[in-house]
Residue, then its C-alpha position, 0 to 999 in steps of 0.5 A: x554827278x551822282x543823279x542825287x544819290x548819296x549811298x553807294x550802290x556798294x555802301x561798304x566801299x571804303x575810302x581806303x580801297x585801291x582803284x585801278x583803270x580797267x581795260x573795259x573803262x579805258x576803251x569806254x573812256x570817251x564815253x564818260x562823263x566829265x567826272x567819270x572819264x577823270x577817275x578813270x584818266x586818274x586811276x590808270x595809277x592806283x590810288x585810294x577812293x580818298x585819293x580820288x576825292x581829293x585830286x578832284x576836289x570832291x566830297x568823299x561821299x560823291x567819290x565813293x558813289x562815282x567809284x562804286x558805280x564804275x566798279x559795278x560797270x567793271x570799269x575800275x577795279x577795287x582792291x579792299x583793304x583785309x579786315x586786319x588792315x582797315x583795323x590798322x591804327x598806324x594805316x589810318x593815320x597814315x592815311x589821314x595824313x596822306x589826305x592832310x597833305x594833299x591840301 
């Protein structure tokens, strides 16, 4: 899945960023391997890279690797979270019980 990476080609993606299909991703979709065409199919809706790991089964490192290689594609679209907001306790909890529920 990750060719035996375990960083990122964006180490500072953060589990919290939003991930959106791009055109260029849903007209590459057939292309794509199994995991890759998943994020894709899954983030035609926005949804957090944790999120994503969770909806696949994935470990969060290997979701924040496969998105951030399809961002740097241009096949997915990250919105990162401001500075003000990853430092949000109250968003943090939250999303930690958003993963919780998931389970």
């Amino acid at each position: 899945m990750t060719s035996g990476r375990t960083k990122p080609v964006d180490d500072t993606l953060e589990i919290e960023a939003q991930v959106m299909s791009s055109r260029l991703g849903a007209a590459a979709h057939a292309d794509l391997a199994f995991e890759r065409r998943e994020i894709i199919t899954l983030c035609r809706t926005t949804m957090s890279v944790a999120e994503v790991a969770a909806s696949l089964g994935l470990h969060i490192g290997v979701a924040r690797v496969l998105v951030a290689d399809l961002a740097a594609l241009g096949y997915v679209e990250v919105r990162r979270p401001g500075t003000r907001l990853a430092q949000d306790l109250s968003m943090i909890e939250r999303v930690i019980r958003g993963l919780e529920a998931i389970r």
